[in-house]
C-alpha positions as CSV (number, residue, x, y, z in Angstrom):
1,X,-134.0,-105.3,-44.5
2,X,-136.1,-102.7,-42.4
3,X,-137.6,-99.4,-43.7
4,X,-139.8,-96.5,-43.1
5,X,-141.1,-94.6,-46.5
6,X,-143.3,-91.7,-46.3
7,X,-145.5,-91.3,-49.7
8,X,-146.6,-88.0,-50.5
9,X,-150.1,-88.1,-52.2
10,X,-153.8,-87.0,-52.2
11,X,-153.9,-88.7,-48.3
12,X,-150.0,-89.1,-47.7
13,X,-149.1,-92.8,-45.6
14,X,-146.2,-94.0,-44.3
15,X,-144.9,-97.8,-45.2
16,X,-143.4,-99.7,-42.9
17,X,-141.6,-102.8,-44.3
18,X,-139.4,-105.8,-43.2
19,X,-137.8,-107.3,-46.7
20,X,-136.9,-110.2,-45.1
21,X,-140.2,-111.6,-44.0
22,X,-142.2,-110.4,-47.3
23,X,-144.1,-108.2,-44.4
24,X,-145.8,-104.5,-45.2
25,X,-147.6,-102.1,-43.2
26,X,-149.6,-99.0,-44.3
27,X,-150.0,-96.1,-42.2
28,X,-152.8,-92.9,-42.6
29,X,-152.1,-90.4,-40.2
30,X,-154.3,-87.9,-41.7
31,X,-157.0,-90.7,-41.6
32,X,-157.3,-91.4,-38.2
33,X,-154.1,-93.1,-37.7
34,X,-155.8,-95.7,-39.6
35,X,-153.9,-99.0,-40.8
36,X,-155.0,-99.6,-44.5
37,X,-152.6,-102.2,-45.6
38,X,-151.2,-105.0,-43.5
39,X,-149.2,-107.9,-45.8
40,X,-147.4,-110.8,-44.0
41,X,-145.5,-113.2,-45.6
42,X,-146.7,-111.6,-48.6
43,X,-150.1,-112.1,-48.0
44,X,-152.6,-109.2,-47.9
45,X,-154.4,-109.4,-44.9
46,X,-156.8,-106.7,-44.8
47,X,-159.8,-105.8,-46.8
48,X,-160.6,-101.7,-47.8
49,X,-163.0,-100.1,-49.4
50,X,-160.8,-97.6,-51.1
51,X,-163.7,-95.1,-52.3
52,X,-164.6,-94.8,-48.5
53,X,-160.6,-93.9,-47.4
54,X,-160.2,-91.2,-50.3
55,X,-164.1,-89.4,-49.3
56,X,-162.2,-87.5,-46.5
57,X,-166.1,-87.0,-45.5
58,X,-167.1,-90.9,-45.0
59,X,-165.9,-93.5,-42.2
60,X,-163.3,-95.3,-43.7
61,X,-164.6,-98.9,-44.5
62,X,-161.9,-101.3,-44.2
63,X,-158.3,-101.5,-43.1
64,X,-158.1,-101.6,-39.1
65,X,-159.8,-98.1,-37.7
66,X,-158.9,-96.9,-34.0
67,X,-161.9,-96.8,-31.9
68,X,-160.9,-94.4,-28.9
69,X,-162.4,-92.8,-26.8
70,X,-165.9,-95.4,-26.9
71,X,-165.9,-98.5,-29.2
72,X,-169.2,-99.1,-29.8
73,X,-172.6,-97.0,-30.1
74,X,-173.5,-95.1,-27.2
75,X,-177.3,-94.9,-26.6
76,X,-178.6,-92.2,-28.5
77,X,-175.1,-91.2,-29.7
78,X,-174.6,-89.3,-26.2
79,X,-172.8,-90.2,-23.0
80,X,-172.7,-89.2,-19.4
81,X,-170.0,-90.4,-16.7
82,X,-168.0,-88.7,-14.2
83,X,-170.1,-86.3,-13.6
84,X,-169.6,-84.7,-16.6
85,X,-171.9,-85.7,-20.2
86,X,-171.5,-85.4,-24.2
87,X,-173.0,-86.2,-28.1
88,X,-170.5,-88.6,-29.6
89,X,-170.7,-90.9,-32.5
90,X,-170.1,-94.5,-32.8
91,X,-166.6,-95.7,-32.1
92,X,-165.9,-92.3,-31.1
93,X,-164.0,-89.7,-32.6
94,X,-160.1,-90.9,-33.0
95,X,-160.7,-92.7,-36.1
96,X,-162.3,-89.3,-38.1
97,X,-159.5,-86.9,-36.8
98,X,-156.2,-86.2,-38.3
99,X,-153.1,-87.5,-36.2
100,X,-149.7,-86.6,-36.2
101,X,-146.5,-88.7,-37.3
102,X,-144.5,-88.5,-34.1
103,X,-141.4,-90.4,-35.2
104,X,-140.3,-93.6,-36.9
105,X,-137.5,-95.2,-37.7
106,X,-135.6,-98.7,-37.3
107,X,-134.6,-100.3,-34.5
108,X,-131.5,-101.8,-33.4
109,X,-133.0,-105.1,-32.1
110,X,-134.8,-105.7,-35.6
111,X,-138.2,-103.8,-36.7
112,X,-139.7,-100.5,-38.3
113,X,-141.7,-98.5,-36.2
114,X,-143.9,-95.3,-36.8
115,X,-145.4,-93.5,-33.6
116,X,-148.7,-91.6,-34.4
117,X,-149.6,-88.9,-31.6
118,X,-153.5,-87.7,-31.4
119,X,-154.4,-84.7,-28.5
120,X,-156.9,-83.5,-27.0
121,X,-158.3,-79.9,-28.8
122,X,-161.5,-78.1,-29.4
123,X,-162.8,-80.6,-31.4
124,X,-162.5,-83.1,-28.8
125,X,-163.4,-81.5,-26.2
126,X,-166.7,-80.5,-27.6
127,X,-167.4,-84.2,-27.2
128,X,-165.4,-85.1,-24.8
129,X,-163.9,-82.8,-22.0
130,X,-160.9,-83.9,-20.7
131,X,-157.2,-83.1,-22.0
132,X,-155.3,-86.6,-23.4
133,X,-152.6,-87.5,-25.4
134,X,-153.3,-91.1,-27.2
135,X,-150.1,-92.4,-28.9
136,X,-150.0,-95.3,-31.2
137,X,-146.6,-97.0,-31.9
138,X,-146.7,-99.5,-34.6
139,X,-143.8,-101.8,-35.4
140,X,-144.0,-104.4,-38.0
141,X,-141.1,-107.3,-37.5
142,X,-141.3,-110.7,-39.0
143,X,-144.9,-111.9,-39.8
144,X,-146.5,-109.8,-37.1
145,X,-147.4,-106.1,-36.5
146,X,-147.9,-104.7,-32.9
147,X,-149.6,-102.0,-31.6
148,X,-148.6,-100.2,-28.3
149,X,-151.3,-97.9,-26.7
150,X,-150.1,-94.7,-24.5
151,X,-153.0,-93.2,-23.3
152,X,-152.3,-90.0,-21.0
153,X,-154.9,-87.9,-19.0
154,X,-153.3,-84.7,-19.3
155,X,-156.7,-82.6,-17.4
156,X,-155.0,-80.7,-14.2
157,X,-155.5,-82.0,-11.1
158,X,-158.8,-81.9,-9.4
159,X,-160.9,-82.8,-12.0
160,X,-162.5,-86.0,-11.7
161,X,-160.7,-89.3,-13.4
162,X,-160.8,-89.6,-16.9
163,X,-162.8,-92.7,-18.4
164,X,-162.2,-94.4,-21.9
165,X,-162.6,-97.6,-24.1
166,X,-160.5,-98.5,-26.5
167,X,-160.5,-100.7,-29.2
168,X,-159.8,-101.9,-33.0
169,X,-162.1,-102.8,-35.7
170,X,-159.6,-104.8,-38.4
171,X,-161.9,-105.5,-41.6
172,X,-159.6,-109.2,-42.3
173,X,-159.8,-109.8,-46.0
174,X,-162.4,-113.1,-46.5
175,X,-164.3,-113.4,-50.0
176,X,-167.9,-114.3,-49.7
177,X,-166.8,-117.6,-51.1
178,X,-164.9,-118.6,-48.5
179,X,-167.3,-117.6,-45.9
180,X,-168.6,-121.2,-45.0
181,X,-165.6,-122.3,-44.3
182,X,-163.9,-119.5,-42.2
183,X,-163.6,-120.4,-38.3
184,X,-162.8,-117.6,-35.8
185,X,-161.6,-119.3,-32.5
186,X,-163.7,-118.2,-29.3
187,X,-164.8,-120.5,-25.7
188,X,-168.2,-118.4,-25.8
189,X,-171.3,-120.0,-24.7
190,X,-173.2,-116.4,-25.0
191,X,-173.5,-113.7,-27.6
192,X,-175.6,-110.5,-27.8
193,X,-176.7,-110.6,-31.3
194,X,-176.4,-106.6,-32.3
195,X,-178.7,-107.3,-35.1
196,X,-181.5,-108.7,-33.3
197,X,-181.1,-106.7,-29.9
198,X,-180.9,-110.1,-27.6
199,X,-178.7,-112.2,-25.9
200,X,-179.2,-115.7,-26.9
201,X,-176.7,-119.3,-26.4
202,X,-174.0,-118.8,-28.4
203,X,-172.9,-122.6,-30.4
204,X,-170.7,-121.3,-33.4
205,X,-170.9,-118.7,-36.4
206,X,-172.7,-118.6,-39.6
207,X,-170.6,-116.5,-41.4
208,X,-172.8,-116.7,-44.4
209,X,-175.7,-114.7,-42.8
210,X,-177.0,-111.4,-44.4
211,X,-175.1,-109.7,-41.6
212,X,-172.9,-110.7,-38.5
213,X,-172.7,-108.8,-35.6
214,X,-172.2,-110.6,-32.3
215,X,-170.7,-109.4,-29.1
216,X,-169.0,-112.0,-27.4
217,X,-170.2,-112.1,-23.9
218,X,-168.2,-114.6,-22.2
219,X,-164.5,-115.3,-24.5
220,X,-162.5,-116.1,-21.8
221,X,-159.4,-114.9,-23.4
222,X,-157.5,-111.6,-24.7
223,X,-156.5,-113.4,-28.1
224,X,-158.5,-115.1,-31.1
225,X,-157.8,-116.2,-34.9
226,X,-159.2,-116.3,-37.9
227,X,-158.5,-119.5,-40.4
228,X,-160.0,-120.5,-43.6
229,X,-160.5,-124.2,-43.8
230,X,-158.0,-125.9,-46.6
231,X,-156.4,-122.3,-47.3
232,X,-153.1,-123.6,-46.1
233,X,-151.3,-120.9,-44.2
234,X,-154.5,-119.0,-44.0
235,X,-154.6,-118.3,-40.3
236,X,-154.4,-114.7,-38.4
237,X,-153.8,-114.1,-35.0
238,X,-155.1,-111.4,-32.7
239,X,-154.1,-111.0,-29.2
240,X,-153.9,-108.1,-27.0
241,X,-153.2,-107.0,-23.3
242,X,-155.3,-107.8,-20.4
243,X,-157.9,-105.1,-20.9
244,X,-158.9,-106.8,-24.3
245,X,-161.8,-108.7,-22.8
246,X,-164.8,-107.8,-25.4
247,X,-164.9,-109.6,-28.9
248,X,-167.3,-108.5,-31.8
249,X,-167.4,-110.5,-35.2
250,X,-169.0,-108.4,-38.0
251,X,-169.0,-108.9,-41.4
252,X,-172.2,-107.9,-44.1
253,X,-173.1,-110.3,-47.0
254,X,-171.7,-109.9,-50.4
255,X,-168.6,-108.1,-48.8
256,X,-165.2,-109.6,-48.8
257,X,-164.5,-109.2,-45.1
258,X,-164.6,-110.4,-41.8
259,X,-163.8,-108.4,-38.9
260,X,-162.6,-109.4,-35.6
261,X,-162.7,-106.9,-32.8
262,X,-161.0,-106.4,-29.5
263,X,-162.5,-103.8,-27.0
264,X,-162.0,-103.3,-23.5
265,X,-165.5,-102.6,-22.9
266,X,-168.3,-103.1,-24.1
267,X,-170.5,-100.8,-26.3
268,X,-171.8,-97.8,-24.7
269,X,-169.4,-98.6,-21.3
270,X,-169.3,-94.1,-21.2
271,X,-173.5,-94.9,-20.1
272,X,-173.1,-97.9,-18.1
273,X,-169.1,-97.5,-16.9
274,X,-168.8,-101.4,-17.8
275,X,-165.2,-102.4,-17.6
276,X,-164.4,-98.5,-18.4
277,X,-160.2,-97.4,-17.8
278,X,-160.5,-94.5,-15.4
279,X,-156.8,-92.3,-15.7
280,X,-156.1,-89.8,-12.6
281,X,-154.3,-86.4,-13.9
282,X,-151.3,-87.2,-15.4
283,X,-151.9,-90.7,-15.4
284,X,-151.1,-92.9,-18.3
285,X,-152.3,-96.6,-19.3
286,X,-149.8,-98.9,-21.5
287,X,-152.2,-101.3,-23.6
288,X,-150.8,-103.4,-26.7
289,X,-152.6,-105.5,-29.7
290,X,-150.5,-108.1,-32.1
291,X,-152.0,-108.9,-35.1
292,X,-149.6,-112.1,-36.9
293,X,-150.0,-115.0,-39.4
């Protein structure tokens, strides 16, 4: 019933899958851990822009991209906390490096599981000084998919605490058709409109706009859907752990997606240390996501 493939190819994945639900997941460790396929109950959830995953030299558009250690744009692509400052581009750098398969497998209790590892090297230290280990477990069972979060400050002691966001960006597959009618749930009454630079009364989405990009400033919650009005069984679920607390909707016009982001901070939190995790040496912080429909 459960199962963990590894595909060889041009940009080898790994497939999780769960035969009796009709459920899929895609893996591309060399991709920046990325998740490019997600089916549940035999529906496709995600939307990707397959010429963007295969040019090893563009962000991937599409699928659900790790954003670690900054979702968001830093103010002029640089940073400075903790006494300590960098360059680094949007979203940060986990979802353009390779990452390792750790292990995968079945489990006993039900599920297939694949552990991606990424650590801390030249690379990222040129951006970013401090040692880490970020491991992502993904286990697919039934009609949902969850994502545990080990993140582990592995600087020696006495340097100062290390501070991170994390966050995912999953591009939810939604034709332009269907647009109008799509309804993301939210309690916000305020938005900072990414497009426009100001924060303004939030009262609902319009989808149908040349391009979305609202940060939800006051959710109220860790979780959200997405549903399509008179799609029956057309209705994805995101929640997370407590640190989830920042929401973005994004989505461009004549593109068939909709994307529904959790964050635990805000965009450029490295500059302004807004709801920023801070990790002693040695110190690790257990987060999770569930995506489900």
């Amino acid at each position: 019933m459960f199962s963990v493939k590894q595909i060889e190819g041009a940009i080898p994945t790994v497939e999780l899958v769960d035969g009796g639900s009709a459920s899929r997941a895609v893996l591309a460790p060399a991709r920046g851990g990325i998740l490019t396929e997600l089916a549940l109950g035999g529906r496709e959830l995600l939307y990707l822009d397959r010429a963007t995953f295969e040019d090893r030299s563009a962000n991937v558009r599409g699928g659900n991209p790790v954003l670690f250690p900054s979702p968001g744009k830093l103010a002029g692509d640089a940073w400075s906390a903790a006494g300590a400052a960098g360059q680094m581009r949007q979203h940060g750098f986990a979802r353009t490096l390779p990452w390792s398969l750790d292990d995968h497998g079945t489990l006993e209790s039900g599920g297939a599981y694949a552990r991606l590892v990424l650590r801390s090297s030249e690379t990222t230290r040129a951006q970013y000084p401090w040692d880490f280990r970020a491991e992502f477990t993904y286990t697919l069972l039934g009609r949902a998919l969850r994502i545990d979060l080990r993140i582990t400050n592995e600087t020696g002691a006495g340097a100062p605490p290390m501070p991170f966001g994390a966050g995912f960006h999953p591009y939810f597959a939604v034709s332009q058709a269907d647009k109008a009618r799509t309804s993301i749930e939210t309690r916000a009454t305020r938005a900072f409109d990414n497009t426009t630079k100001r924060e303004a009364p939030f009262s609902g989405f319009d989808l149908t706009r040349p391009e979305v990009d609202l940060h939800l400033l006051d959710h109220g919650s860790t979780e959200s859907s997405l549903s399509i009005e008179g799609t029956p069984g057309v209705r994805i679920a995101v929640r997370g752990s407590p640190e989830f607390t920042h929401w973005v909707v994004w989505t461009l016009q004549g593109k068939d997606f909709v994307c529904l982001e959790p964050w635990t901070c805000p965009g450029d939190a490295l500059n302004t240390g807004e709801r920023l995790i801070h990790l002693r040496s040695n110190e690790t912080r257990a987060l999770w996501i569930e995506l489900s429909a």
